[in-house]
N, C-alpha and C positions, 0 to 999 in steps of 0.2 A: 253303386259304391265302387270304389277305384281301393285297390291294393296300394296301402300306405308303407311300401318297402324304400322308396327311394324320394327323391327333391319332387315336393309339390309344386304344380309352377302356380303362376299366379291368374287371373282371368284378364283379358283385354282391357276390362276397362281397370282394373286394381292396376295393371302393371303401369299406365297412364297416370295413375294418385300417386303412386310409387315414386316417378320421374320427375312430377310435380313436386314432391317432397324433398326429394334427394338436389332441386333446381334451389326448392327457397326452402330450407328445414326453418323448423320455429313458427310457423305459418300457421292460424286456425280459420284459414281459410273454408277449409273443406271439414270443418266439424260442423255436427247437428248435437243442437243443443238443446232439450225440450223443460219446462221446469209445470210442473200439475200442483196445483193445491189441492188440498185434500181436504175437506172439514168435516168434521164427525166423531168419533170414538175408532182413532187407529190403532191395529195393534200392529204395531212395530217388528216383533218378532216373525209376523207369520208376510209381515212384507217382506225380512229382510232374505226369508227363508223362502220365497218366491222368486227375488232377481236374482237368488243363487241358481235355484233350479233353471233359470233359463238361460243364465251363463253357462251352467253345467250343458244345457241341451243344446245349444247351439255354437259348435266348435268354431264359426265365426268371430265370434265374442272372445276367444282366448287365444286368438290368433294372431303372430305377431309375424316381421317380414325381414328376412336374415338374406345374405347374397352370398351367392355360390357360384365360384368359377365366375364372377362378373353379372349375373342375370340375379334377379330376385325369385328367392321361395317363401312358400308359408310355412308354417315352422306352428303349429298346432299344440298349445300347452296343455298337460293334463287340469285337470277340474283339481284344485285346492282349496277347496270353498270359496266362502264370499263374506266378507263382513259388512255391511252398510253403517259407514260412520252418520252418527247423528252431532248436530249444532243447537243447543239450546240456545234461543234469543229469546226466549220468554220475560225473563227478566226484565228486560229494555221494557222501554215505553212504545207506545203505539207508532209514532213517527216515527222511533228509533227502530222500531223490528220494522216496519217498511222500505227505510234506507238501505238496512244492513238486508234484505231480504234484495232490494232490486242490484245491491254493489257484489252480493252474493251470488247471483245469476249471473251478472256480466259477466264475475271472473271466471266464472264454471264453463259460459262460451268460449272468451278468449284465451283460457290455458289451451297451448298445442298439446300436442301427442306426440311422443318416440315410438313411430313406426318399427324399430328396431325390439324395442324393451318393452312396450309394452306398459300396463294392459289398455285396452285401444276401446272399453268399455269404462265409464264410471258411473257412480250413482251419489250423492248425498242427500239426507234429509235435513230441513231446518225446522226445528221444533219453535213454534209462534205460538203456541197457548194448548192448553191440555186437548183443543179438537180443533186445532188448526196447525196443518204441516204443509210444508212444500219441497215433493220427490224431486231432486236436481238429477236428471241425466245428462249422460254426454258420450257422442260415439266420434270415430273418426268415419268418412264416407266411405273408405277403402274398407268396413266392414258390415256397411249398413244404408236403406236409402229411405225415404220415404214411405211405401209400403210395407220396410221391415219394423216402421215404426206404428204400424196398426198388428202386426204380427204378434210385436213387443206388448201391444196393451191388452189383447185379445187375451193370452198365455199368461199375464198378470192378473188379468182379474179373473180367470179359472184357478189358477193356483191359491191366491190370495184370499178365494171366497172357501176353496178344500181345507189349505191350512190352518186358515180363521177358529173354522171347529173343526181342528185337530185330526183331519183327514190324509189321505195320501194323493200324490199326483193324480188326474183325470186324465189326463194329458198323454198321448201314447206316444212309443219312440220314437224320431224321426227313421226313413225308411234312408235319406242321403244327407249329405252336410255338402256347404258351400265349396268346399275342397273336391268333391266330386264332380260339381256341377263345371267346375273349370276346367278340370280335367275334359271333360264333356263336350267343353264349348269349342276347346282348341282340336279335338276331333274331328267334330261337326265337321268346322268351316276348314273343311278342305277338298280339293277334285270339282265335281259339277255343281254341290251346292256353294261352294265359293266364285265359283267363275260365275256364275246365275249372277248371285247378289252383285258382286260388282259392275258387271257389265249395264246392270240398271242403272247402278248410280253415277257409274262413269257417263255413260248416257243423259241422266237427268242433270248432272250438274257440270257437265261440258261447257267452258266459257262464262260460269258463275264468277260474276262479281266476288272479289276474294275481301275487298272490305267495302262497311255499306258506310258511306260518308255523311254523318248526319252533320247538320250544323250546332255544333260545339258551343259552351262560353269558355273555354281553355283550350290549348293546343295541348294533341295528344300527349303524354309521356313516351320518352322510348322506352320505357320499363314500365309495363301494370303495377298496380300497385296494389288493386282491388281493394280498397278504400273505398268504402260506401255508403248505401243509405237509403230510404223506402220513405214513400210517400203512399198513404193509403188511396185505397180507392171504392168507392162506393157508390152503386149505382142503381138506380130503382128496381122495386120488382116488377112494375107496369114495363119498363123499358124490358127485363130480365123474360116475360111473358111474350110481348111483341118480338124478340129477335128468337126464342123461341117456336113461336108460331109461324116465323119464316122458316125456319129450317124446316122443320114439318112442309109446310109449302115444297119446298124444293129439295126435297130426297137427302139432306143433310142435317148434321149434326149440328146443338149449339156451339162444340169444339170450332167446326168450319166456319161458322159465322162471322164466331171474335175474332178466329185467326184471319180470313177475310178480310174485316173493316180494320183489323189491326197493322196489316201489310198495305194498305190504300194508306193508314197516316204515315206511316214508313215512308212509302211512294211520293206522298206530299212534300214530307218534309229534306230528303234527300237529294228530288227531283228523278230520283232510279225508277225507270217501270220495271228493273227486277231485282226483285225482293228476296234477299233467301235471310230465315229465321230457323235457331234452332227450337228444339219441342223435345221435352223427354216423355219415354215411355216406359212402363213398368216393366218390359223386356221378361217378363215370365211366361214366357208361350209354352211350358210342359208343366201339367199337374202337380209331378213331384215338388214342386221349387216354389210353392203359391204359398207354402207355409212357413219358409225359411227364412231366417233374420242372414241379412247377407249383401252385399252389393250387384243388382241386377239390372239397373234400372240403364237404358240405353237411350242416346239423343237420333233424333230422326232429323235431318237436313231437310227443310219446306222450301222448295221453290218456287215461287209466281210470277208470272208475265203479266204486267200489267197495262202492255202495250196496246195502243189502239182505241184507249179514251172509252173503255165497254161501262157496264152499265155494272150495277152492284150482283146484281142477278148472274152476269158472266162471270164475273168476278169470283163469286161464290162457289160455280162449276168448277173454273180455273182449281180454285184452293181446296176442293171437294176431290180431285181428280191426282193433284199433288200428294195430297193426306194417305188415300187409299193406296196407290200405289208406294208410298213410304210404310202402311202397314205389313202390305204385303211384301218387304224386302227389310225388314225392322232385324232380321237377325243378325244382320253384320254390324259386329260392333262398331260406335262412333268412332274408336280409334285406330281399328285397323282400317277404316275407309279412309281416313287421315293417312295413314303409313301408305295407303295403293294409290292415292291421289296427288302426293305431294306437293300441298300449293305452298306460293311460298311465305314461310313461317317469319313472324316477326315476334319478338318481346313484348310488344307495347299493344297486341288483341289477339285474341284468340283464333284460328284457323276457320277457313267454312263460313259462320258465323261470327256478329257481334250481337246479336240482340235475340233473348230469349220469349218463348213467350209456352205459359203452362194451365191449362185448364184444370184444376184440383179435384177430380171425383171417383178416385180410386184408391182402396187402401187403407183407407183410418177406417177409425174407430170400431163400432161391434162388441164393447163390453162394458164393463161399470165394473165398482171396487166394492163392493156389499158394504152396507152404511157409513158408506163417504160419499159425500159428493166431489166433484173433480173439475176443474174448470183451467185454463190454460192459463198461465201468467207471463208473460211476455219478456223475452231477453234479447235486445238487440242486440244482434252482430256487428252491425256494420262492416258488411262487406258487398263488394258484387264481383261476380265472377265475368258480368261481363259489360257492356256499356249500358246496356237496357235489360231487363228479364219482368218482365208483364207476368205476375198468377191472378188468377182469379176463380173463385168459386160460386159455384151458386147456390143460392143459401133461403130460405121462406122470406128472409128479410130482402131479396135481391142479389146481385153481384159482387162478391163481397174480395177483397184483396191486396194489394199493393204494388207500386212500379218501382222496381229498386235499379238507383244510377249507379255508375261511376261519379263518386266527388270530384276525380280529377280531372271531367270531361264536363259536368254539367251541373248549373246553379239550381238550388230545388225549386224556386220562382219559373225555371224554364220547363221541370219536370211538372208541376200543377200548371203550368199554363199545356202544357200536351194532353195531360190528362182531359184536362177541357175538351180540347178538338177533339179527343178521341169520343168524347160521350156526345160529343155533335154528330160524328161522322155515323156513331148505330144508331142517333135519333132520329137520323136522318134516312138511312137503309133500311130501318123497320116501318118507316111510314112510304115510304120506296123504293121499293126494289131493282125498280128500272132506273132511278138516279144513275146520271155519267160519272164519271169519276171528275170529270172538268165542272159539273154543278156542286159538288159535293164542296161546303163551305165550313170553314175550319174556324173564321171568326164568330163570334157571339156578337151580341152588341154590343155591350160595353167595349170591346175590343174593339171594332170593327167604329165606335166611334172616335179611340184613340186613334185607332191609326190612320182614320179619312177625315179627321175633323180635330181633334185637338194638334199629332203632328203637322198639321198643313196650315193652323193655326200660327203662318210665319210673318206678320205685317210687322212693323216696326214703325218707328218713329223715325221719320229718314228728311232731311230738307231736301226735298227733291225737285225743286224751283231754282236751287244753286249749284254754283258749279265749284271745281277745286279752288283756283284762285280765289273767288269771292269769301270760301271759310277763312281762307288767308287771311284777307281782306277784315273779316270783320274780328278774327285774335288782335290781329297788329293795332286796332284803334280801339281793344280791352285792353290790354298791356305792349302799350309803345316803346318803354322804357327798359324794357327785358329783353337779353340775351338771345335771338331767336337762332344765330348761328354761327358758330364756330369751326374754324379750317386755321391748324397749327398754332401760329400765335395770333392771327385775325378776327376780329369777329363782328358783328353785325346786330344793333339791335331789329326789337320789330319793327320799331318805323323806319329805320336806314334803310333794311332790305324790304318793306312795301315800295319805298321812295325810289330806291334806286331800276327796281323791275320795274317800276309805274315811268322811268321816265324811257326806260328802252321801249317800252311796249309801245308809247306812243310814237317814238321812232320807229318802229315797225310796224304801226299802220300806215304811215307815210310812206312806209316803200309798197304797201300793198298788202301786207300783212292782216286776215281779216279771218273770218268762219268757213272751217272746212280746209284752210289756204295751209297747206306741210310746211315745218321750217325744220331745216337739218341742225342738229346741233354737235359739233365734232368738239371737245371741249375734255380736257384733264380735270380728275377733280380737284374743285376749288368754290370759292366766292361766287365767280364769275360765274359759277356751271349752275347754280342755285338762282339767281340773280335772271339767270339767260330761260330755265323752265317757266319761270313766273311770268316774264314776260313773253315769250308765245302765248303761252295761255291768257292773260290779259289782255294782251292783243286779239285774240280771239280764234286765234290759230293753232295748230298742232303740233306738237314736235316729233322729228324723227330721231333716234339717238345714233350717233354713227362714230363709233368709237375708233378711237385715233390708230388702235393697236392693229385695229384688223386689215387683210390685207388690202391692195387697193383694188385688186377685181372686184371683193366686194363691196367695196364702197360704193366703186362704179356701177355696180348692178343694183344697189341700195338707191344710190340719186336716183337713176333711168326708171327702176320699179313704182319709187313712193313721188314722182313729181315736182322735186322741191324745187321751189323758186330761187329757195333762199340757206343758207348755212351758215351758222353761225359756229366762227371759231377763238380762237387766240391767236395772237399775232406768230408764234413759234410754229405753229400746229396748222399754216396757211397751204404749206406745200404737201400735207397730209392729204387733202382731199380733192381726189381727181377733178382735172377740166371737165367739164362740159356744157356745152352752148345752153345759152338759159339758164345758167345756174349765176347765181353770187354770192359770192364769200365776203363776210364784214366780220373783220376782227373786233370782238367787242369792248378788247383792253385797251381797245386805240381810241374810243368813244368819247374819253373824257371830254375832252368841248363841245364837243355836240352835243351829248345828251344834260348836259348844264342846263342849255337853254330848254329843254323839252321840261313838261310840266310836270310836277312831281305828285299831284292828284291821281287818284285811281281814274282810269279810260272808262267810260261808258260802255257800259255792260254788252261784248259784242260777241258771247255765242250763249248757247242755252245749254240746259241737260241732257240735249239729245246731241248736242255736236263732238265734233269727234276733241279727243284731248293727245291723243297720241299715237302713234305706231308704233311700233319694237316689232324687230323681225327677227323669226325663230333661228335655230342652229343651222338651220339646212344639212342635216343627216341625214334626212329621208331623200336628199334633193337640194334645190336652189331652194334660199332661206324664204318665208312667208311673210310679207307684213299683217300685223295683228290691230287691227284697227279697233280703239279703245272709245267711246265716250264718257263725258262727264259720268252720270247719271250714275254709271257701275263702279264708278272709281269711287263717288262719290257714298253709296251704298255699302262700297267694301270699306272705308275707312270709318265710317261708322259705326258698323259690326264691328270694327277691330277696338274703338274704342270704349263701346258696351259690354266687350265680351275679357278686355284686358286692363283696360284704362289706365291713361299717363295724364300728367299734372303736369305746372309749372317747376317740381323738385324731380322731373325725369329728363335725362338725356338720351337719346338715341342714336345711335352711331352708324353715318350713313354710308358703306363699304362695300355696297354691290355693286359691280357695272353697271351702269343706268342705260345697256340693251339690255337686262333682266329686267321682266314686270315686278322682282321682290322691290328693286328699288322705289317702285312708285309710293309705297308707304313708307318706306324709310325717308322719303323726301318729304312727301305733304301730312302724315299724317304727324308728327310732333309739331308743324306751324301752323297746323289748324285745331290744337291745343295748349299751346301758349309752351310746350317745354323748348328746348334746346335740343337744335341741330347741329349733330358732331359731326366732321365733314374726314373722313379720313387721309391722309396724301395718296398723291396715285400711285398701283399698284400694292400698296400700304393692306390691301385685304390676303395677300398671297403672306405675310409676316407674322407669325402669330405672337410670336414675343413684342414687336409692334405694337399691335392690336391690345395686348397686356399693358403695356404704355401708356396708350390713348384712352384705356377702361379706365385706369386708374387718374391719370392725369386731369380727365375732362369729369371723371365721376360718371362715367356711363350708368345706366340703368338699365337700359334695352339694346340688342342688338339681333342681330341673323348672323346664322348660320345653315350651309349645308353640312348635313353629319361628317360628312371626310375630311369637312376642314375643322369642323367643331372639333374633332378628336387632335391636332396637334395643339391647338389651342388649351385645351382642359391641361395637356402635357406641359405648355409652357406657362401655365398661370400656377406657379406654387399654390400651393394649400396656404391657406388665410390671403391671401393675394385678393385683389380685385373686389372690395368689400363692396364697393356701389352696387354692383349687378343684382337686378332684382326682376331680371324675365330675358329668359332668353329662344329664341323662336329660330324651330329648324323647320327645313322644308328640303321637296326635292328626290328626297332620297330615304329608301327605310334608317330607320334612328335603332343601330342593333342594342339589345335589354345590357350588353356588358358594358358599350359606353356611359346608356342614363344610369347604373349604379355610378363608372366614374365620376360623372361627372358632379353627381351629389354628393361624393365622396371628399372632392376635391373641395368645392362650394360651399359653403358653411352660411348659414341664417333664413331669409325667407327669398330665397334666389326658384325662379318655376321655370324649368324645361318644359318647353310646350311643342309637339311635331304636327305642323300645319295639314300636312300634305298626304306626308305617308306613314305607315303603319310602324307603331312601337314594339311591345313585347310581343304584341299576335297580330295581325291583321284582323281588321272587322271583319264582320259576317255580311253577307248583301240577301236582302230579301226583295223581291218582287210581289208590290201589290197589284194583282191585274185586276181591271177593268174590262172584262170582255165584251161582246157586242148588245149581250143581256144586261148587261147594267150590273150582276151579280161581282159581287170582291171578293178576293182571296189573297191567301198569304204563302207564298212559297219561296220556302228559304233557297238559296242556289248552296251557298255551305261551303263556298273554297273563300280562300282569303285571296282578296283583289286588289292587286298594287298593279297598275300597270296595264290593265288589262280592257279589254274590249265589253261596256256593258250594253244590254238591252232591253228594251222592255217586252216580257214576256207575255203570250196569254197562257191561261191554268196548265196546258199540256208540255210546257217549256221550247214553245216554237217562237222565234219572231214573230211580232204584228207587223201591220201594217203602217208605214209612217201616218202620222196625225190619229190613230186609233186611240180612244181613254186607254189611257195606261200610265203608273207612277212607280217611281221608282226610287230605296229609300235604302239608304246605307247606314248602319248604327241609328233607326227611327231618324234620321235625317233626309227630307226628298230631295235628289239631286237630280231627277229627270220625270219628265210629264210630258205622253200623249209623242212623245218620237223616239224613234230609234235612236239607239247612238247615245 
C-alpha cells in the first residue's frame, strides 16, 4: 500500500484511456458491457447489497480521474453506498419485454462515461417476470478488463449466496487497491529493469512494418471512427482436437498454433511475410493483484518472419519463439513502449499494430448465484478498436468466437469470405504440418470454381467473320433513309454516306489501295473526314491519322515510320503535309468528277478480321511516337462490348470531338454507324470549347459523348443546370474521375443522364488480386491490395515473385481477367 497524502498518478495504460477520452469524449468506445439473466427465485435485496459490497471493496469502482498541474490523478471516492435501480417490464407482453430488454441493453453499452464525475461503475436490473431478471452492468476499461470481470462474478456469488441467508461477508479485505499497484508500476519500470525491457523490444521490432496493408472494400478514413461489427466464428471440435494435437507435437501451445495459421492468412492476403499482430495479456504477474477488479491487462507486439516460403511446422517455431520471448518482457507497458519507440502516429489506425488477435482461457467464470441460473444475453457494441481483432475460445463444442471489423474498411461478405480461408488454412496444417506456405490454398471449391470457371466464363456473341466497314455496310441497307451524320448544318443520310465512301474506295483501289496497304489521312473535321475512314477501310486498307495541327517533323517521321503510299487530304490542308518521294497527296474535295463515275455499290470484300484497320501513333513522351497497329477483329469486339454493355438506338446521337490520332475516336466514329444512330461531327478544334460543346449538345440533341475528366470539369461549369436535357451517357477515360466532380456533375445533370469512367479509378481505385497457377497445377488467391492506376502489373506465383513469361498464370482486376500466362 502507498501513502495516500498527495496526487495519485494514474497507471500506463489508464493514462492512455485517459488521452483517448480527453481526444474523442462522448465515446463508448472503451466500455464493457456485460447483461446475465438470471431465472429463478431472486432476492433482490441481498443482490443489491452484494454489488454494494464490492463497490465498497474495490476503490477502482469509485474511482474517478480529475487533472492537476496539467497531468491526470485519481481522485478515490469514499463508499456512499449503492442503490441498484430496478425496471419492471413485466407487464408488457412477451415480444414486448424482449424488445425493450434487447433496446435496454444497447443503451446500457452505448451510454459513455464522464471520466471526470463519475461513477465509472453501473448496474441495472430489468424485472421480466416474478423468476426472470436481467443484471445490466457497465464499466468504463480505464477501471476494469476482462479478468476483472471473472473477479466481479466470483465475489458476487460469494456474497450473494452469504447474504441470501442473512449472513456476513466471506470475503476478506483486500491487502492493496488498484491505486497502489500504479504507484508500483511507475516504480518498477525504471534504471536496469526498464533499459532490459526496451532494449528487447527495440531489438524485436526494429524496422517493423508500421501499417499491415490489407486489401480493403473502402479507402481508409483519416480519422478512425471505430464503427463496427463481428461476424461469428465456429469451428469444429475434430478440427479444435487435430491443431491441438499438433501443438503437443511440437512443444507449443494451441495460443501458437491459431496465432500461427492466423499470421500466414495475414501474410496471404497483404502479400507481407512480416507480420506483427497485437495480443493482450492478463498483465498480473504478482499474487497481490490476481484478485483485483481494476485495469491490468497489457498488449504484447507479435512479430513474424514469414519469409522464405517455410513450411507450417517452421512457421509455428517462428511464432512459438515470438510468443515466449514477448512473455518474458510482457512488463512494459503497451504504452510506454509506444512513447520509447515513436513510430509515426496517424488518426486514421492505431500504432504498432492494426490487427488484433486473442485466445480467451483465462479469467471468467468460477461461481454461480445459488438458485438462479445465469446465462449471458448478448449486447452488441458495435465497435472495433482496430481493423481486425480475431477471439476465440475453445469450448467442448469446438472453437468458438468472432472476427470483429472496421465497417469503414471492410464489407461483412469479405469478413465471412476470410473466415473461410482461415478454416482452410488449420484444415490444412492439422493434416500437415510440413505444408509450404506457397501450397497452402485459401480457395474452397465453390470459390475456386468462381474464380477459374465462371469469371473466365467471357465468350460472347461477337461477328467475328466481319470487319468495321461491313457493320456499316449492313445498318445503311436496314435504315437508308436515316440521318447517319451530321457536321454544322450538313448532313448525310445512310445511303449518301455508304454511296459516297463506296465510290472513293473504289477510286482507291485503282491507285493501289488494297489489304495491309497504310493510307494517311491528314483531314479537319468534317464530312469528308468520315466519308475518307470508310473508304480506306472499304478499300481494304488502313488508315493513318495525321493531324494537320502537329508539327511537321512529325509528320515527316509519321509518313517515313508507317509507309504510306498514299494521303489523303483537303485541298487547303495540301501544304500541311511534308514532301516526300513515294508519297501522294489527293485532295479529296477536288474528287467530285471523278468519283461520279466510280460505282456507288459496296467493293468486294478486300480484307478480313485479321487485317489491319489502322495505326495511331502514341504521344512520344517516353520517346519518338509508336505506331499502334489495330486489326478489324479487336476493333470489331470492342464495339460490340460497348454496345451490350451501354447500348444506343436509332433515338441516340453521339458526338464525335476527339482527335482521330486518339483510339477514343475509333468508337466515336463507327460505333453509332453500325447502330443506325446519328453521328454528331463537331467543327475543328470545337472539343477545346466547352460552351461550344453545350451548343452542339443541345442543338443536335446529343445523347452520348467523351470526355477526359479535365475537360469534363469546364464543361459541367458551362452547361447551366437544367441545360442540355438530351444527355443520357456520358463516358470518361484517361484519367482518374476525382469523387467531387461526379457529385458535380450529377448535381448539375438532372434525369436519367450515367457518368461512366472507362479507364481509370472513381471514388477508390480497385483492388488487384493475382490468381496463380503455379508449376503444380495448385490456385490461389492473392490480393496485392494497393490501388492501381497507372501502374506496372504481373503475374505472380504464391510467394509474390514474377514467373516466367508463358508460365499458367491469370490475372484479375475487380473479378475481371485482364492478363493470362505473361508478364506485363
Amino acid at each position: 500500500p502507498t501513502e495516500r497524502t498527495g496526487a495519485l498518478p494514474l497507471s500506463f495504460a489508464q493514462e492512455r484511456l485517459w488521452f483517448i477520452d480527453r481526444l474523442e469524449p462522448g465515446s463508448a468506445v472503451y466500455n464493457i458491457p456485460v447483461a446475465w439473466r438470471l431465472g429463478g427465485a431472486l432476492d433482490e435485496a441481498a443482490l443489491e447489497r452484494a454489488l454494494g459490497e464490492i463497490v465498497r471493496r474495490h476503490e477502482a469502482l469509485r474511482t474517478v480521474f480529475a487533472e492537476a498541474d496539467g497531468s491526470p490523478v485519481q481522485v478515490v471516492a469514499p463508499f456512499g453506498g449503492f442503490a441498484l435501480p430496478v425496471e419492471d417490464l413485466s407487464a408488457l407482453s412477451e415480444a414486448d419485454r424482449e424488445a425493450a430488454l434487447r433496446r435496454r441493453a444497447g443503451e446500457e453499452a452505448r451510454r459513455a462515461f464522464d471520466l471526470s464525475a463519475g461513477p465509472l461503475f453501473r448496474a441495472a436490473l430489468l424485472r421480466l417476470g416474478a423468476e426472470d431478471h436481467v443484471l445490466l452492468l457497465s464499466m468504463h476499461h480505464i477501471v476494469s478488463d476482462g479478468w476483472s470481470m471473472g473477479v466481479l462474478f466470483r465475489e458476487l456469488s460469494a456474497l450473494y449466496a452469504a447474504y441470501r441467508e442473512g449472513g456476513e461477508s466471506p470475503l476478506p479485505e483486500l491487502g492493496v487497491q488498484y491505486a497502489d499497484y500504479a504507484v508500483w508500476q511507475r516504480e518498477q519500470l525504471a534504471g536496469e529493469v526498464l533499459d532490459r525491457q526496451l532494449a528487447y523490444w527495440r531489438e524485436r521490432l526494429a524496422g517493423a512494418p508500421g501499417l499491415l496493408e490489407l486489401p480493403t472494400d473502402h479507402p481508409r478514413p483519416p480519422v478512425q471512427t471505430y464503427r463496427g461489427a463481428t461476424v461469428p466464428v465456429e469451428l469444429s471440435v475434430e478440427l479444435l482436437e487435430r491443431l491441438q494435437a499438433l501443438g503437443r507435437r511440437e512443444g507449443a501451445t494451441l495460443y501458437m498454433v491459431l496465432l500461427g495459421a492466423f499470421q500466414v492468412l495475414l501474410s496471404k492476403y497483404s502479400g507481407s511475410e512480416d507480420i506483427v499482430v497485437g495480443s493482450p495479456i492478463a498483465g498480473r504477474t504478482r499474487g497481490e493483484v490476481e484478485e483485483l477488479i481494476g485495469f491490468f491487462v497489457n498488449t504484447l507486439v507479435l512479430r513474424t518472419d514469414l519469409g522464405g516460403d517455410p513450411s507450417f511446422r517452421e512457421v509455428l517455431g517462428r511464432a512459438r519463439e515470438a510468443t515466449l520471448g514477448a512473455y518474458e518482457h510482457q512488463e512494459l507497458p503497451f504504452e510506454r513502449l509506444v512513447a520509447e519507440l515513436q513510430p509515426e502516429r496517424s488518426l486514421s489506425h492505431s500504432p504498432l499494430f492494426q490487427v488484433m488477435f486473442t485466445l480467451q482461457n483465462a479469467g471468467g467464470g468460477g461461481g454461480a448465484l445459488p438458485g438462479l441460473s445465469v446465462s449471458g444475453v448478448e449486447a452488441e457494441l458495435a465497435s472495433a478498436k482496430f481493423d481486425l481483432s480475431l477471439m476465440l475460445t475453445a469450448t467442448a463444442q469446438g472453437l468458438r468466437g468472432g472476427l470483429t471489423y472496421s465497417t469503414d474498411l471492410f464489407e461483412r461478405s469479405t469478413v465471412e469470405r476470410m473466415l473461410g480461408h482461415l478454416e482452410r488454412v488449420l484444415e490444412q496444417v492439422a493434416a500437415d504440418a510440413d505444408v509450404r506456405l506457397s501450397q497452402l490454398e485459401l480457395l474452397g471449391q465453390a470459390e475456386r470454381a468462381l474464380v477459374l470457371e465462371a469469371w473466365n466464363r467471357t465468350a460472347a456473341e461477337v461477328p467475328a467473320d466481319r470487319c468495321i466497314h461491313e457493320l456499316f455496310e449492313v445498318q445503311a441497307a436496314r435504315t437508308p433513309g436515316a440521318v447517319a451524320l451530321r457536321f454544322e448544318e450538313e448532313s448525310l443520310t445512310y445511303r449518301e454516306l455508304n454511296e459516297r465512301a463506296n465510290r472513293l474506295a473504289h477510286y482507291l483501289r485503282r491507285r493501289g489501295v488494297g489489304p495491309e496497304v497504310r493510307v494517311g489521312i491528314c483531314l479537319e473535321r468534317s464530312l469528308e473526314m468520315v466519308v475518307s475512314l470508310l473508304a480506306v477501310l472499304k478499300a481494304g486498307g488502313a488508315y493513318v491519322p495525321l493531324d494537320p495541327g502537329y508539327p511537321a517533323e512529325r509528320l515527316a517521321y509519321m509518313l517515313d515510320d508507317s509507309g504510306v503510299p498514299l494521303v489523303l487530304v483537303q485541298a487547303a490542308l495540301r501544304e500541311a503535309v511534308p514532301a516526300r518521294e513515294g508519297v501522294g497527296v489527293l485532295a479529296v474535295d477536288a474528287l467530285a468528277e471523278r468519283l461520279a463515275a466510280e460505282p456507288a455499290e459496296n467493293p468486294a470484300v478486300g480484307a478480313g478480321p485479321d487485317s489491319l484497320a489502322y495505326v495511331i501513333y502514341t504521344s512520344g513522351s517516353t520517346g519518338r511516337p509508336k505506331g499502334v497497329m489495330n486489326q478489324h477483329r479487336g476493333v470489331v469486339n470492342r464495339l460490340v462490348w460497348m454496345q451490350a454493355q451501354f447500348g444506343i438506338g436509332a433515338d441516340d446521337a453521339v458526338l464525335q470531338k476527339t482527335p482521330f490520332s486518339f483510339d477514343v475516336s475509333v468508337w466515336e466514329f463507327f460505333w453509332p454507324l453500325q447502330q443506325g444512330a446519328r453521328l454528331v461531327m463537331a467543327r475543328p478544334d470545337g472539343h477545346r470549347d466547352p460552351a461550344y460543346l453545350r451548343e452542339v449538345v443541345e442543338r443536335e440533341g446529343v445523347t452520348t459523348l467523351h470526355f477526359v475528366p479535365s475537360m469534363l470539369q469546364p464543361f459541367v461549369e458551362a452547361a447551366e443546370a437544367g441545360r442540355c436535357a438530351s444527355l443520357r451517357h456520358v463516358v470518361c477515360s484517361g484519367e482518374a474521375l476525382p469523387p467531387a466532380l461526379v457529385r458535380r456533375f450529377y448535381d448539375r445533370f438532372a434525369g436519367p443522364v450515367v457518368l461512366t469512367n472507362l479507364y481509370g479509378p472513381t471514388e477508390a481505385a480497385v483492388e488487384v488480386s493475382c490468381w496463380t497457377c503455379p508449376r503444380d497445377g495448385a490456385a490461389d488467391v492473392v490480393p496485392i491490395g494497393r490501388p492501381v492506376w497507372n501502374t506496372a502489373l504481373y503475374v505472380l506465383d504464391a510467394a509474390l515473385r514474377p514467373v516466367p513469361v508463358g508460365t499458367p498464370g491469370e490475372l484479375y482486376i475487380g473479378g475481371v481477367q485482364v492478363a493470362r500466362g505473361y508478364q506485363g
